[in-house]
N, C-alpha and C positions, 0 to 999 in steps of 0.2 A: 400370434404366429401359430400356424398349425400344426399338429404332433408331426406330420408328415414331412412337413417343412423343415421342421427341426431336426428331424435324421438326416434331412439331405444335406443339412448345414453343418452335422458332425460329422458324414463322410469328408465334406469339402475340407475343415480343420482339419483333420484327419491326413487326409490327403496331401494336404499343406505342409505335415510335419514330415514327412518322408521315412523318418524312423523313431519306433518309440519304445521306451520301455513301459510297463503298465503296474504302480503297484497292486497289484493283485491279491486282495481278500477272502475272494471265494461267494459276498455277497450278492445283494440284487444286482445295486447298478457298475460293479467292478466287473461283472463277469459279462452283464450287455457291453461294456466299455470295451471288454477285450474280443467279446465276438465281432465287434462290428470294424473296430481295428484290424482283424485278423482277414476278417472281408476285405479288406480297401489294402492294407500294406503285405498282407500274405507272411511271406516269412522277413520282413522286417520289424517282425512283433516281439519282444519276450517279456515273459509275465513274470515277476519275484513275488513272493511270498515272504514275509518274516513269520519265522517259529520262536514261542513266547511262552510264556506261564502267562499273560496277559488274555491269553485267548484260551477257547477251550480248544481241546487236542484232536476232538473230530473235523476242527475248522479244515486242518491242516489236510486230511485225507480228502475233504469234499475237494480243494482245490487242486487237491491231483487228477482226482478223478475228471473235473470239468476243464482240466489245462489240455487233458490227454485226448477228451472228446472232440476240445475244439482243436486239436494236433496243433498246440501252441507250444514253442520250446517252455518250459517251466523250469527254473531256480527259487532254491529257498535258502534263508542265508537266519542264521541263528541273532535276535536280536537280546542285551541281558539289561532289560530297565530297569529290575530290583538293583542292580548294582549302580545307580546312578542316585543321587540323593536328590539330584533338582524333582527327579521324578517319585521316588519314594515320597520324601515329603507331602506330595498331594497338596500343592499349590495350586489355583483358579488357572497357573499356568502348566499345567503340566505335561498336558498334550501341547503344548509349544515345543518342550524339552527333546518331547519322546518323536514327534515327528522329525525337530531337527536332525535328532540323528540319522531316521532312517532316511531320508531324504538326502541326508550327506553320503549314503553309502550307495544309493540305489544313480546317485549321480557319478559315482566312483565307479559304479559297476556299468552305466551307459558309455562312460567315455571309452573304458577297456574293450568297450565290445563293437565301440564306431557306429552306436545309435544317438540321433541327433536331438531327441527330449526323453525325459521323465514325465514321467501323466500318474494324476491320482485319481478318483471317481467320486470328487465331490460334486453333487449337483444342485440344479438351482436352490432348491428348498433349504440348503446349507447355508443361505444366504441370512438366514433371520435366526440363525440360531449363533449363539455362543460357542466358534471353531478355534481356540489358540492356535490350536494345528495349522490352518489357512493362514495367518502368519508366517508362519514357518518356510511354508510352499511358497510363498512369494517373494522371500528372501533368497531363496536358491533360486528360482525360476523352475519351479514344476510346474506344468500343466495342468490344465482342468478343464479337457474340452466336452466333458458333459454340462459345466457351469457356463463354458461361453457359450452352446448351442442351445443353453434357456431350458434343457430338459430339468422338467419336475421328476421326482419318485415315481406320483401315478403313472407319466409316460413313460417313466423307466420299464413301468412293472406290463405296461401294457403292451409296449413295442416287444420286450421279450416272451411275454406269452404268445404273441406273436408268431416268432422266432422262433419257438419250441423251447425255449432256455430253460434248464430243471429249476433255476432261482428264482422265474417271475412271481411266483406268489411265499418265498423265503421269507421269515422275518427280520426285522432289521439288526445289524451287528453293530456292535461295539464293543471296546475292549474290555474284558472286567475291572478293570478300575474305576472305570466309570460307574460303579454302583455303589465308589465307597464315598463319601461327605468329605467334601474339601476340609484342609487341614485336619483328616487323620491318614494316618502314616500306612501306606501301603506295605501288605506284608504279604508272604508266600501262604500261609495259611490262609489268612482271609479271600484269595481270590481261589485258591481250590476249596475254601468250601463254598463259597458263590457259584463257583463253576459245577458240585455236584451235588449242591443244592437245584440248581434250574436245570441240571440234568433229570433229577429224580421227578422235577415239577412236567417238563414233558413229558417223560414215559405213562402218567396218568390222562394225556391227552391234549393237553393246552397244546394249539398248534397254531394259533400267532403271536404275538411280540409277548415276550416275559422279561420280569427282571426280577432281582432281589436286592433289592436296598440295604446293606449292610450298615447297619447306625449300632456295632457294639456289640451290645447283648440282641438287639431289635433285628429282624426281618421283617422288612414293609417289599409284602408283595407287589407288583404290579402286573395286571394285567389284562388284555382289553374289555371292554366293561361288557361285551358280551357272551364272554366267557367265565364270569365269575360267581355264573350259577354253580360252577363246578363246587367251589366251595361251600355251597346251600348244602352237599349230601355229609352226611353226619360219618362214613366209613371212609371219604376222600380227605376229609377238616381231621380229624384221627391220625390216619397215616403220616399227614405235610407233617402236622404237629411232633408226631415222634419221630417225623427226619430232621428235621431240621433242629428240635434239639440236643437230637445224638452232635449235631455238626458243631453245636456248642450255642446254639442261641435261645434264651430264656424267654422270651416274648415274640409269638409269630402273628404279622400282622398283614391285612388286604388292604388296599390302599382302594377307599370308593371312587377316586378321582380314575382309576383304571390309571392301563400304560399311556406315557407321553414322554417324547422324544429330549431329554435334557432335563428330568424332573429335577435335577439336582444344581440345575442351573438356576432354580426357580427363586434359590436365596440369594442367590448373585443379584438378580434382579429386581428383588425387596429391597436390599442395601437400597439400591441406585435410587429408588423410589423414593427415600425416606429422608 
């Protein structure tokens, strides 16, 4: 099916749903999701946001900023997953946990408002990865009409530079927990200093996909593998180093394999293997 084809098959679902609420990240394909929504149902659209120690704190301004551009009504509604132990813990399920809830609330907030779904912005390529969360979404009945109209990421990223979207070439999000190793225990500390650890790693210039692997004492960098000349200059390897162990980490490490999308799935699926 053609990229072209494929937008006119999420206007039509789109269209179909008459009213939707959208949750709203601030990412690539959440923000094409709600332009093109906002296209097709106008002001049947409202976008939520959750605010988290999970995410970093400028997430939260981009998507005012880009709620406001697209003149989309915007709420943001405070989510507290440290207080929850299914999630603390960092079980293989934990994004099951943490979506159910917001899914229970963002469903709570459509009925009071007399819109007729909930929509997330997972899309095709979510298909082959490791989502607990997508469980979750199908248990309430939240939508996914980027997954049913077959858009990939690349088309995401394509249609919205397209579009003029400030996200088409954004790199990908996810929540800081996702950096830390199933079964160790999510703590407020470790994810602010993940968060201003990969804060510090941008401002020297990385400007697609970063992460920082939290294993402990260990930072295992990732990031895309044509960017990690950066770290070849002897005054850039210097600086990471004495940030990242003011943050408290003994061993700062590059990961040659660069970034990929669920590295930390990867022992999930050694088990399976063995």
């Amino acid at each position: 099916m053609e990229m072209g084809e494929k937008l006119s098959n999420l206007k039509r679902i789109l269209s179909n749903m008459g009213s939707v609420l959208i949750a709203f990240s601030g990412g690539v394909d959440s923000t094409f999701l709600l332009k093109v929504a906002h296209d097709v149902l106008e002001n049947r659209v409202i976008a939520v946001t959750a605010r988290s120690e999970v995410y970093p704190p400028s997430e939260l301004e981009a998507t005012r900023k880009i709620a406001q551009k697209l003149k989309v009504k915007h709420l943001v509604i405070q989510t507290k997953e440290l207080s929850r132990e299914d999630f603390v813990k960092n079980s293989p399920q934990r994004c099951y946990f943490c979506k159910k809830e917001l899914f229970s609330r963002l469903n709570k907030i459509a009925r009071e408002r007399g819109l007729n779904y909930v929509a997330d912005a997972s899309n095709y390529d979510d298909l082959t990865d490791f989502r607990p969360g997508m469980q979750a979404g199908q248990e309430l009945g939240i939508k996914s009409p980027l997954k049913e109209a077959r858009l990939t990421k690349e088309e995401i990223r394509s249609l919205s530079h397209k579009m003029n979207l400030p996200t088409w070439n954004k790199p990908s999000l996810a929540c800081l927990a996702s950096r830390i190793p199933y079964g160790e225990r999510i703590t407020r500390e470790k994810l602010k200093r993940i968060e201003e650890g990969e804060r510090f790693l941008r401002s020297l210039g990385i400007r697609r996909d970063l992460r920082i692997r939290d294993h402990g004492k260990i930072a295992r960098i990732e990031v895309a593998r044509e960017e990690m000349s950066l770290f070849w200059q002897e005054n850039v390897v210097r600086l990471v180093i004495d940030k990242l162990k003011k943050l408290g980490y003994i061993y700062i490490t590059l990961d040659l394999q660069g970034y990929r999308q669920g590295s930390m799935n990867e022992l999930l699926k050694k088990g399976k293997s063995e």
